[in-house]
C-alpha positions in Angstrom: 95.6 95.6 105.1 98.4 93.8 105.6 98.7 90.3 107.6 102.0 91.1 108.5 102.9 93.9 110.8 104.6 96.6 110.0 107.4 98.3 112.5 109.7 100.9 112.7 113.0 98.6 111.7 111.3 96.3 108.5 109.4 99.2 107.7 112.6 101.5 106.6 114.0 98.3 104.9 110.5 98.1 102.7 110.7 101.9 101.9 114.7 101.5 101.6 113.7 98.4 98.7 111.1 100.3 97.2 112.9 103.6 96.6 115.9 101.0 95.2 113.5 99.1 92.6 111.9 102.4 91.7 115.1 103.8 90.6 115.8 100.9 88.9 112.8 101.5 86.5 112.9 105.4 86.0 116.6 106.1 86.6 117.9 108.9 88.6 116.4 112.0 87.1 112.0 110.6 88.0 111.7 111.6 91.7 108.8 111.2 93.9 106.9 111.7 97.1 105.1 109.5 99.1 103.1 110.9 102.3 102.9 107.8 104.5 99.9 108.5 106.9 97.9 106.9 109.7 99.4 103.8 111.3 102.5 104.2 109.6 102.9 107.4 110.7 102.0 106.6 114.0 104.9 103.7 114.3 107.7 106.2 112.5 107.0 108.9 115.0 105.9 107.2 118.3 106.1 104.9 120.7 103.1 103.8 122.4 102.3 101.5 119.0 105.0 98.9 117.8 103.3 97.6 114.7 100.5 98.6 112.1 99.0 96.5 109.4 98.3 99.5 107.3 100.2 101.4 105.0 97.9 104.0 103.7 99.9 106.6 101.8 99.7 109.6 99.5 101.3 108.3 96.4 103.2 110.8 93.7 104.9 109.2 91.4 105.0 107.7 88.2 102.4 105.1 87.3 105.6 102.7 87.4 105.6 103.2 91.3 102.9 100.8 91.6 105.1 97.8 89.7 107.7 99.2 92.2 105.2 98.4 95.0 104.4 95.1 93.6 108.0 93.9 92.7 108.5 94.7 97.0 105.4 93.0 97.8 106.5 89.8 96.0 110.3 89.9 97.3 109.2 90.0 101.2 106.2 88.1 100.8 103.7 90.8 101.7 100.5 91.0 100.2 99.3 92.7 97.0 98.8 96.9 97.5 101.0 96.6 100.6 101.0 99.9 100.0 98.3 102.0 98.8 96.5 105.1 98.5 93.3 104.0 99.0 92.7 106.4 101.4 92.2 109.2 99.2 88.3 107.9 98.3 87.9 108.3 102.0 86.5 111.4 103.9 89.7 111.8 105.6 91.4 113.0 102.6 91.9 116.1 101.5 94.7 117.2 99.4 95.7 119.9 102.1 97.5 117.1 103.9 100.7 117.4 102.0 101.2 120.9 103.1 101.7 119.8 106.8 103.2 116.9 106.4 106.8 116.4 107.5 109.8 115.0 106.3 111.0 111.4 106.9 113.3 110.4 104.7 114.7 110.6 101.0 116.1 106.7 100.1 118.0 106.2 96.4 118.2 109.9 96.1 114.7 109.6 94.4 111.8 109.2 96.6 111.1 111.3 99.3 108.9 110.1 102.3 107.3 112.2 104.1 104.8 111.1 107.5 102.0 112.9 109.6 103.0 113.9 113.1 101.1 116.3 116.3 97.7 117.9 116.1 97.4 117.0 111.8 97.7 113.7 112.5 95.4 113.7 115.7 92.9 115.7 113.2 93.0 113.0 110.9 92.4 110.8 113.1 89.9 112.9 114.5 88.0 113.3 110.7 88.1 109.0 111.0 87.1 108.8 114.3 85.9 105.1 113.7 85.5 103.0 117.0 86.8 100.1 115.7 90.4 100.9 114.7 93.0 102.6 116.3 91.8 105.8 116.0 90.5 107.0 119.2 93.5 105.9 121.1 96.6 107.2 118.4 94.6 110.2 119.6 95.1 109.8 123.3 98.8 108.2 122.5 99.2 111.3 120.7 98.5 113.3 123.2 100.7 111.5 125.7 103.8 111.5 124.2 103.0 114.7 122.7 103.1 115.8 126.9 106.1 113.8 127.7 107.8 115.2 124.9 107.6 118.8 126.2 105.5 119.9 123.4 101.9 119.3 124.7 98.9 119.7 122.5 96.0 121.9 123.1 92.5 122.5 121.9 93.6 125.9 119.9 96.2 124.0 118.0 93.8 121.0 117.5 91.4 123.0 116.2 93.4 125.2 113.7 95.0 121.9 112.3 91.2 120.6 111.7 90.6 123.7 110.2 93.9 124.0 108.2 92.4 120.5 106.8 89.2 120.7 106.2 87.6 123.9 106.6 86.2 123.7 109.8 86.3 122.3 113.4 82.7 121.7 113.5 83.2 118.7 110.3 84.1 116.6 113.2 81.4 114.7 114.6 80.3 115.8 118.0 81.2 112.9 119.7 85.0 112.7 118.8 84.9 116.4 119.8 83.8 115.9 123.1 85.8 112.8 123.3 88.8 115.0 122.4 88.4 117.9 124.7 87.9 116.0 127.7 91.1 114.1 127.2 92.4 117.4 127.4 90.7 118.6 130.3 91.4 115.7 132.3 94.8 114.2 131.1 95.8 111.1 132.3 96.5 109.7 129.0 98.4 106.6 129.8 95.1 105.3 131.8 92.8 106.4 129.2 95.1 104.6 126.1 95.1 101.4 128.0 91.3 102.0 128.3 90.3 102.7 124.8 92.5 100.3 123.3 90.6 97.5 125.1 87.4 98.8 123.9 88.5 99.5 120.9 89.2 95.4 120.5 85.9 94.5 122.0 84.2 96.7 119.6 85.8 94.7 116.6 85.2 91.5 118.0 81.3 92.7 118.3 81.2 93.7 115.1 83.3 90.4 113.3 80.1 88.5 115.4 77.3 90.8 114.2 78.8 90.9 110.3 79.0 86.9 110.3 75.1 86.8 111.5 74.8 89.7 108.7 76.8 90.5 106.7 74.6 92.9 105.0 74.1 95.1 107.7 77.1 97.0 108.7 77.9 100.0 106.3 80.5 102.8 106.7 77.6 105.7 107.5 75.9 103.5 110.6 78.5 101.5 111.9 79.5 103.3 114.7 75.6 103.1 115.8 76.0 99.4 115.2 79.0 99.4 117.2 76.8 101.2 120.0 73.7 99.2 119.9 76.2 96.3 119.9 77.5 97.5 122.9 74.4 98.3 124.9 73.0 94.8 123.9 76.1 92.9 125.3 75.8 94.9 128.4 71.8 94.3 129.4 72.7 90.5 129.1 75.0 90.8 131.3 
């Protein structure tokens, strides 16, 4: 992650820079793609989020991308794996993605970038579903401007982009199911961003307190039952 935020306008001048230096090193005839997902997709095609401080990414290139990537880093000051691909160790991968992603932009003739946009990327996020982040409400943002657009999403094409990515609806947990399907039902997404975004932050802050009285405790398979016990505990004291 990234201590400085990443929008829409230094964004394209980072993958402008880094499709320049990658040139540089392989010369014109190397080309590669890189599938730029999650926040960064979220800020290319959307509105309702200025700024990430990720930039997860599919990455296929030569192994000289990475120097690339690092030459970037150290000319604007960002930090090291800026940009990364991470993401692929996480259960929100699957090499499916590239087959529904869509195209961005092409910079130096070379590298292609390509971004995650409607019901794959609300899968995704979906397949995350961590209570912590963003996730929950890109979802609902998602969905609203998906609606304002004229192109509204519905469960059917939810659920065939989960299954086009992993197999199955029924991977999802049950909770980010139902939390899906009645922000369909009921709709007022603009209420309901505002909303989850705010408990979104309070359920990091918890979480930053619990970890620094232990730091032991908090794993990837039972923090979103942290989160709730966290949650429940801060509300009977009050």
């Amino acid at each position: 992650m990234s201590d400085k935020p990443f929008t829409k306008e230094n964004l394209d001048m980072y993958l402008k820079e880094l499709a320049k230096e990658f040139r540089k090193r392989n010369g014109k005839t190397v080309p590669a793609e890189i599938i730029l997902i999650g926040g960064a997709s979220v800020v290319i095609n959307y509105g309702f989020r200025e700024m990430t401080y990720d930039m997860d990414a599919i990455i296929n290139a030569a192994s000289s991308m990475k120097d690339a990537i690092n030459y970037v880093g150290d000319k604007f000051e960002l930090p090291n794996g800026w940009m990364n691909d991470d993401f692929r160790k996480t259960g929100s991968y699957t090499p499916k993605i590239s087959q529904y992603a869509k195209y961005y932009r092409t910079y130096s003739n070379i590298v292609t970038f390509s971004t995650i946009t409607g019901e794959y990327l609300v899968a995704m996020k979906m397949m995350s579903g961590r209570k912590y982040k963003y996730d929950l409400s890109d979802i609902i943002g998602v969905l609203w401007e998906q609606e304002r657009a004229g192109d509204p999403l519905s469960l059917e094409r939810i659920r065939k982009a989960v299954e086009d990515l992993y197999g199955s609806y029924e991977v999802i947990s049950g909770e980010t199911r139902q939390f899906v399907e009645q922000a369909l039902q009921n709709g007022g997404y603009k209420e309901m961003y505002m909303r989850t975004r705010q408990l979104e932050a309070e359920n990091k802050d918890n979480l930053l307190e619990y970890q620094a009285e232990k730091p032991e405790a908090i794993t990837t398979d039972n923090v979103n039952d942290v989160i709730d016990a966290l949650r429940k505990r801060k509300g009977n004291r009050n």
